[in-house]
LUMTIVEX-572902 format. One line per 2 residues: number of its first residue (from 0); for each residue y, x, z of N, C-alpha, C. Coordinates in steps of 0.1 Angstrom, whole numbers, plus 5000, padded with zeros to 4 digits. Each point is the difference from the previous one (the first is absolute). Layout:
NUM	Y:X:Z:Y:X:Z:Y:X:Z; ...
//
This chain:
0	4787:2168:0763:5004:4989:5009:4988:4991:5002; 4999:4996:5009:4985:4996:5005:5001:4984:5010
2	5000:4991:5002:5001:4989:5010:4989:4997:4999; 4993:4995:5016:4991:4994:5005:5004:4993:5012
4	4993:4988:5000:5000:4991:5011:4990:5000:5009; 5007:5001:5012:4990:4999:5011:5009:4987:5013
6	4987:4994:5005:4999:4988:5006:4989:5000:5012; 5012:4997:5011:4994:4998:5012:4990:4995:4998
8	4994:4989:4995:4987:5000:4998:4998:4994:4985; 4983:4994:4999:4997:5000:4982:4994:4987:5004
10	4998:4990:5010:4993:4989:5005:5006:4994:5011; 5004:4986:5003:5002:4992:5008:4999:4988:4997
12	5009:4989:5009:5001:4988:4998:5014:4999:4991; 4997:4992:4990:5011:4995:4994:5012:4995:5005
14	5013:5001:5003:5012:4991:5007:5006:5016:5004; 4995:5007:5009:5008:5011:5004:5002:5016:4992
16	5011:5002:5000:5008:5007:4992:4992:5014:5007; 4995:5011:4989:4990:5013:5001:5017:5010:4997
18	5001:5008:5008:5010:5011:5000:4993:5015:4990; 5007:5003:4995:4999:5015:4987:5006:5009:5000
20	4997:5009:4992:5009:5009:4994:5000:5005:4988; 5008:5003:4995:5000:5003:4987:5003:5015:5000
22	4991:5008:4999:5003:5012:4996:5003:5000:4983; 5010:5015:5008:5005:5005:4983:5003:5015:5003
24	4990:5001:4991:5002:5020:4997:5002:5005:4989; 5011:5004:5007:5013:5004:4988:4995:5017:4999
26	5000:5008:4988:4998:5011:4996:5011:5005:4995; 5011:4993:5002:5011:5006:4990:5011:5000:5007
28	5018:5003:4996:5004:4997:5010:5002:4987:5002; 5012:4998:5011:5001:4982:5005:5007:4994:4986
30	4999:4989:5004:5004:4989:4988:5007:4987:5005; 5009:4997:4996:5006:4991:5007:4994:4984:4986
32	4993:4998:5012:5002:4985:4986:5006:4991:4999; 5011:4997:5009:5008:4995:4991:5014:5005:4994
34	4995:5011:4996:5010:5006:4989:4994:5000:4989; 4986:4997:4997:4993:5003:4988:5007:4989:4988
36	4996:5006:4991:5012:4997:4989:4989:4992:4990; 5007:4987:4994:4987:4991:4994:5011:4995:4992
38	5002:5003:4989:5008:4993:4989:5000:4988:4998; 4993:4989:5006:4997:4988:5001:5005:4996:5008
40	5007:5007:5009:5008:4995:5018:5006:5013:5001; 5016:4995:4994:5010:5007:5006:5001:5000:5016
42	5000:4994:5003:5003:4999:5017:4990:4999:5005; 4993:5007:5010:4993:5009:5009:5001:4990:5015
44	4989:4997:5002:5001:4992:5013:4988:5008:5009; 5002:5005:5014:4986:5005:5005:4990:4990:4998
46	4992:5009:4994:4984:4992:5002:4992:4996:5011; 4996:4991:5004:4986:4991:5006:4989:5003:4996
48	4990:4998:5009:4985:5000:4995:4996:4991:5005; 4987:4995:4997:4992:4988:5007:4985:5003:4997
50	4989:5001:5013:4991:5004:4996:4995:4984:4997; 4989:4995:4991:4996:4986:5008:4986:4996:4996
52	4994:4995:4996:4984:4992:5004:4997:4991:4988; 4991:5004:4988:4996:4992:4994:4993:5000:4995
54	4989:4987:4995:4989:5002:4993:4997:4987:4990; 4996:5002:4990:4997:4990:4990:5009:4993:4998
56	5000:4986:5005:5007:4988:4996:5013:4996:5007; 4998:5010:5012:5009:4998:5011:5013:5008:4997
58	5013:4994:4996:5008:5002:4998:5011:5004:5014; 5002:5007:5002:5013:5001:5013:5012:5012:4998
60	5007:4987:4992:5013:5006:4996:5013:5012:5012; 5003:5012:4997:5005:5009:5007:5018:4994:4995
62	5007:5001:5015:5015:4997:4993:5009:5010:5009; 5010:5002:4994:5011:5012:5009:5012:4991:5001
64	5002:5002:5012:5011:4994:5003:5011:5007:5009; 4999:5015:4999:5006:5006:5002:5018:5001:4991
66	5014:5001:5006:5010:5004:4992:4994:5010:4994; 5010:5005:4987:5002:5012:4997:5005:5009:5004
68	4996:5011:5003:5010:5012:5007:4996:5015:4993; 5009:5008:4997:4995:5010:4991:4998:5012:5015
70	4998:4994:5008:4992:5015:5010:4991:5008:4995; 4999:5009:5004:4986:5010:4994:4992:4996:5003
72	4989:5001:4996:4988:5000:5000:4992:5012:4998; 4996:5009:5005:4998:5020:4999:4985:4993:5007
74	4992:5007:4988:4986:5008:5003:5004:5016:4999; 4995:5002:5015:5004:5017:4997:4987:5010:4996
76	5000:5012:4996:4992:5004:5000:4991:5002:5007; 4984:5001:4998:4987:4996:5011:5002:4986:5002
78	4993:4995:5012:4993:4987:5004:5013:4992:5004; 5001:4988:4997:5009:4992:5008:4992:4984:5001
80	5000:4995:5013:4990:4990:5004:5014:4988:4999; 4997:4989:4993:5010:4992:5001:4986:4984:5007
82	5010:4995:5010:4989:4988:5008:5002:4989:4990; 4990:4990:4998:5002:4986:5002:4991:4995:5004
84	5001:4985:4999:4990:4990:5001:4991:4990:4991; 4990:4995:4999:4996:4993:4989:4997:4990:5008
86	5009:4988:4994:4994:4984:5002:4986:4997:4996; 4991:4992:5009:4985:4998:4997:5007:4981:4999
88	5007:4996:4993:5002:4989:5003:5007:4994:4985; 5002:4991:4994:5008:4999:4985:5019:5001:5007
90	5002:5008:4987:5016:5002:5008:5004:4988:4996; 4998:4989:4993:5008:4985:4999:4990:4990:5002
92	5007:4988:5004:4993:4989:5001:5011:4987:4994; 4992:4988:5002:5008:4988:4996:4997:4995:5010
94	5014:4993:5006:5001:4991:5012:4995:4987:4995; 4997:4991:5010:4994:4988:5000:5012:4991:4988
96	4992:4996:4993:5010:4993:4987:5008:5006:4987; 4995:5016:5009:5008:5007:4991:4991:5000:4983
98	5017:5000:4992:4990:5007:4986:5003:5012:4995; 4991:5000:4987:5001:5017:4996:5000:4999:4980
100	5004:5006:5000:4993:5001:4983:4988:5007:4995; 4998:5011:5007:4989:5009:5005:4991:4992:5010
102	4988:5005:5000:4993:4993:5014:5004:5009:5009; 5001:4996:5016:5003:5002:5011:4992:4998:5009
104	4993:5014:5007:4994:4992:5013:5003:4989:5010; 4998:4990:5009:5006:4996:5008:5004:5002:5014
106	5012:5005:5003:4999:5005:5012:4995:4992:5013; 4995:5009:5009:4995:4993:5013:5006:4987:5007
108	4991:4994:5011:5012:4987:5001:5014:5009:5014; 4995:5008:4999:5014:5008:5010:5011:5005:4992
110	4996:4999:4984:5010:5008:4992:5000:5011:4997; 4992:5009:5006:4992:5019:4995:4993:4997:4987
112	5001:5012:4998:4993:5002:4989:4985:4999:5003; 4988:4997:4991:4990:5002:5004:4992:5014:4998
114	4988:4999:5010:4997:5014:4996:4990:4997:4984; 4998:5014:4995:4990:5005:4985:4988:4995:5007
116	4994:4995:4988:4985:4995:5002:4989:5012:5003; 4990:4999:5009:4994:5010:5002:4992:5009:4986
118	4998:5014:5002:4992:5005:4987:5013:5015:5000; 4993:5003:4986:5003:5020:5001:5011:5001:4989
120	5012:5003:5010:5014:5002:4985:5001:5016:4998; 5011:5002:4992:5005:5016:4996:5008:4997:5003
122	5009:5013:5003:5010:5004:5004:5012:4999:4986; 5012:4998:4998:5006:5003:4990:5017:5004:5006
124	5003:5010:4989:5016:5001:5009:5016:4990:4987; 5009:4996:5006:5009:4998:4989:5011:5006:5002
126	5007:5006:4992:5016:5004:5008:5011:4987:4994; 5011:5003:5009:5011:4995:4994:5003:5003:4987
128	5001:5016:5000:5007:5002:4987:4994:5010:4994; 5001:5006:4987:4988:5006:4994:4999:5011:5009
130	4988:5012:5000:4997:5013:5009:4997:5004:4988; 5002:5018:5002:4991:5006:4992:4988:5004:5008
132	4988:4992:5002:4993:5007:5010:4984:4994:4992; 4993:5007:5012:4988:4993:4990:4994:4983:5014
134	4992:4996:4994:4994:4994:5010:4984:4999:5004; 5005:5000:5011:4989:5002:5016:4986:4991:4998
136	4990:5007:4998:4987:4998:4999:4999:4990:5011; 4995:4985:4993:5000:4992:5010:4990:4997:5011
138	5002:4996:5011:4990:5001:5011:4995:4987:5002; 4988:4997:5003:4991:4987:5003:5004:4998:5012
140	5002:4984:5001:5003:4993:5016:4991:4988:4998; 4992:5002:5013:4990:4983:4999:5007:4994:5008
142	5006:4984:5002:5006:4992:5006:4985:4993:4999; 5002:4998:5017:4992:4987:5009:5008:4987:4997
144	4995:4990:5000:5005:4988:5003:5010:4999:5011; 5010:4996:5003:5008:4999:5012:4999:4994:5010
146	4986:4984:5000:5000:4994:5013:4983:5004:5004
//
């Protein structure tokens, strides 16, 4: 079983979201993941991925906010390209006044989130719920400054 990430591109401006794919090549037959069985979690929810962006100090927390639904999830055997997206931007912010317990970037005075400070992140993936898979050799992205 093999995953790699590949991305519309490996360089831009920080703020706008870079489109992917996630290859997965499967050698064996299909697999449904969420049927896979984990003694730790009786109940089976389809799994999420998230590819996302980080480096050193910079923290940018991944969240699922998807319901639970026990649909399949089938990698079949050979290649199967699953899309997403990677935010170049922190997924949270703190509104004006807002507090945190944790530090919090501050979001923009429009309310967006801000974009990642310019400089060269990796790629990292998370799922929802455990995989038996391996993980995807991560890819370098240099973010420009945004203005």
């Amino acid at each position: 079983m093999g995953l790699r990430v590949v991305l519309d591109t490996d360089e831009g401006r920080a703020g706008p979201l870079i489109k992917g794919v996630l290859v997965v090549t499967n050698p064996y037959s299909a697999i449904n993941l969420t049927q896979v069985e984990e003694a730790s979690s009786p109940a089976r929810c389809q799994p999420a991925f998230q590819i996302y962006l980080h480096k050193g100090g910079i923290g940018n927390p991944v969240a699922f906010t998807m319901a639970c639904t026990n649909r399949p999830f089938l990698l079949a055997h050979g290649t199967t390209r699953l899309r997403f997206q990677v935010f170049t931007t922190y997924t949270q912010c703190s509104p004006p006044d807002g507090q945190s317990v944790v530090p919090v970037v501050p979001c923009l005075a429009s309310g967006g989130l801000p974009p990642l400070p310019a400089g060269s992140y990796r790629t990292a993936i998370k799922w929802s719920e455990p995989v038996p898979l391996p993980t995807p050799v991560p890819v370098t992205v240099v973010l420009r400054s945004s203005s």
